[in-house]
Backbone bond lengths (Angstrom), bond angles and torsions (degrees), N, CA, C in turn:
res aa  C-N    CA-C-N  psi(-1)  N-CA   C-N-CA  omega(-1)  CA-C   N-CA-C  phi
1 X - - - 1.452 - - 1.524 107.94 -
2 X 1.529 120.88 126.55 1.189 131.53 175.16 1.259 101.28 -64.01
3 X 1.787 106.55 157.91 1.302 102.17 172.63 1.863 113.77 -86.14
4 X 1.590 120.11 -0.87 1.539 113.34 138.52 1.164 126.48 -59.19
5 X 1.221 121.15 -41.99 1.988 111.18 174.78 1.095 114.05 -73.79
6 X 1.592 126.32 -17.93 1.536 114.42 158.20 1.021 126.06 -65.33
7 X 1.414 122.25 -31.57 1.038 144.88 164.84 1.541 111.44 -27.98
8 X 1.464 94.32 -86.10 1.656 123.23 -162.83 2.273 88.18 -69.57
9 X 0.828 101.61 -43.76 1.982 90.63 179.91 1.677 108.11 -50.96
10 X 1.425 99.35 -49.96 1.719 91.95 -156.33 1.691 92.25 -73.90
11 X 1.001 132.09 -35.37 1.166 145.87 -176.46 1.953 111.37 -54.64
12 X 1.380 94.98 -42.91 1.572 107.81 160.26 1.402 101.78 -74.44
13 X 1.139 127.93 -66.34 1.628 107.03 176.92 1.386 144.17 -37.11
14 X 1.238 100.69 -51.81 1.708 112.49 152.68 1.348 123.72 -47.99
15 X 1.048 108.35 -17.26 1.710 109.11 -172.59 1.238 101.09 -105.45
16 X 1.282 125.74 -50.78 1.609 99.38 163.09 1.403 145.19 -96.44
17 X 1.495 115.23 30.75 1.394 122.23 -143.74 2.003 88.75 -148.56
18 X 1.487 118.87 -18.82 1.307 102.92 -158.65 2.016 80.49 -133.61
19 X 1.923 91.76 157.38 1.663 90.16 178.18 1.371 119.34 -81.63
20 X 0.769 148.38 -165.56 1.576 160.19 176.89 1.246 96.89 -61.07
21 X 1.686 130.52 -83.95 1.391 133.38 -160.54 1.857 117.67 -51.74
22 X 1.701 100.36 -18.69 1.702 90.57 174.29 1.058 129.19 -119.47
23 X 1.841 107.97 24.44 1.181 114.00 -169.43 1.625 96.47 -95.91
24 X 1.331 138.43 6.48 1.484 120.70 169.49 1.037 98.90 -63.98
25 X 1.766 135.38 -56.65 1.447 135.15 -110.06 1.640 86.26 -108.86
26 X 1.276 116.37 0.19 1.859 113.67 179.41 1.485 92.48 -104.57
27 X 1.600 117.98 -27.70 1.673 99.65 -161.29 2.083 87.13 -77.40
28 X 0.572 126.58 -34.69 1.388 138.51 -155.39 1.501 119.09 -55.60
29 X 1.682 88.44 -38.88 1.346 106.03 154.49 1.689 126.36 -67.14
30 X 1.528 110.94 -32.42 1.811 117.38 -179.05 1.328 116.82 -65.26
31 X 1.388 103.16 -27.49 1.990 103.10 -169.27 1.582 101.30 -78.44
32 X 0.972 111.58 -5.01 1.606 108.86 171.56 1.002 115.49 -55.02
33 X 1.811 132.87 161.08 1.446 122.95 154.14 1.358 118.41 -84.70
34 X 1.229 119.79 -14.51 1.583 131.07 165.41 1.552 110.52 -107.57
35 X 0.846 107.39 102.37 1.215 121.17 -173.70 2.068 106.78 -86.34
36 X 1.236 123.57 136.30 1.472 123.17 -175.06 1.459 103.72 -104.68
37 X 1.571 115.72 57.68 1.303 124.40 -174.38 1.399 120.53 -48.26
38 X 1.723 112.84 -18.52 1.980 93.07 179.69 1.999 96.73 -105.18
39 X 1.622 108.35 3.10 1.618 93.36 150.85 1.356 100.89 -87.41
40 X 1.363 162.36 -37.94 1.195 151.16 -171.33 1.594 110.83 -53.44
41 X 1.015 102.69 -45.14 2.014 117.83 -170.52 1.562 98.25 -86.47
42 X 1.432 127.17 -32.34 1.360 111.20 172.84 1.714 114.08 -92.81
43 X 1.268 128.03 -5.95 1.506 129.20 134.40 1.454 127.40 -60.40
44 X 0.986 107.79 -38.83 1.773 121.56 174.13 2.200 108.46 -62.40
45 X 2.003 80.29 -19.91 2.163 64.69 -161.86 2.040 81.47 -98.12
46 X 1.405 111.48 -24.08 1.241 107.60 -176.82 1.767 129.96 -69.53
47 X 1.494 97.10 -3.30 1.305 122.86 -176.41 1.808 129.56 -122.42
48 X 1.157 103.56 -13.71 0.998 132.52 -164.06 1.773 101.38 -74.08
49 X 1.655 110.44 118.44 1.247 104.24 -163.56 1.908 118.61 -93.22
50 X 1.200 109.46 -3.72 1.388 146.27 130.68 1.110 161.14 169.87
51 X 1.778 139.33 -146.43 1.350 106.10 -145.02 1.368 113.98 -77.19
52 X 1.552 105.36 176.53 1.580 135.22 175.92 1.720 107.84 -52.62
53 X 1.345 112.50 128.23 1.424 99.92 169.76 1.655 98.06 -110.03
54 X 1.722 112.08 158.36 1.659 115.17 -132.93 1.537 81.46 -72.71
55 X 1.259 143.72 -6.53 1.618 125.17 -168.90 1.553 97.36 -78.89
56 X 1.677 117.20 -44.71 1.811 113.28 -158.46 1.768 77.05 -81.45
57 X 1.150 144.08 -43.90 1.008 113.72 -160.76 1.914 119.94 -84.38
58 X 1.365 104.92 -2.23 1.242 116.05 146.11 1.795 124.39 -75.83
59 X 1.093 113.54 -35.32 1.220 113.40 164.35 1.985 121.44 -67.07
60 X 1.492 106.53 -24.37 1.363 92.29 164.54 1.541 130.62 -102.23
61 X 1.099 89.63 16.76 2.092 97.47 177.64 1.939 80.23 -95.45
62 X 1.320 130.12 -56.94 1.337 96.15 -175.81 1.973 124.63 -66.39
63 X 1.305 91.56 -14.03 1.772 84.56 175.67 1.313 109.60 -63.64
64 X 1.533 105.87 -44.12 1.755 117.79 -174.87 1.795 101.74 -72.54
65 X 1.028 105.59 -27.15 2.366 104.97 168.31 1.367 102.21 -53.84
66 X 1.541 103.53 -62.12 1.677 115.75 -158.55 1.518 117.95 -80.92
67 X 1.330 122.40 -9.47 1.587 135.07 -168.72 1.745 116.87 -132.26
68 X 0.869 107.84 -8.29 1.817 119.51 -146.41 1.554 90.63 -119.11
């Protein structure tokens, strides 16, 4: 996984998984070039208004394979 498709994934995650008011303070973290992907995913589970359906949460065991 490029660090654009990490990019553009967590960025899809946030958008459907987090509310309006806390999605600045997660994107803020993405525009980085180092991105602190298991604070991103442990903001994502601390914010997250509910659960994982099995595809995003298949999609983040490979972010956490490829980054983690």
């Amino acid at each position: 996984m490029t660090n654009e498709e990490l990019k553009i994934n967590l960025k899809y995650l946030i958008d459907k998984y987090v509310q309006e008011d806390q999605k600045d303070s997660l994107y803020s973290y993405i525009i980085h070039e180092d991105i602190p992907v298991k604070g991103v995913l442990a903001d994502l589970n601390k914010y997250k208004t509910r659960a994982l359906d099995q595809a995003d949460s298949d999609l983040i065991k490979n972010i956490y394979f490829y980054n983690c």
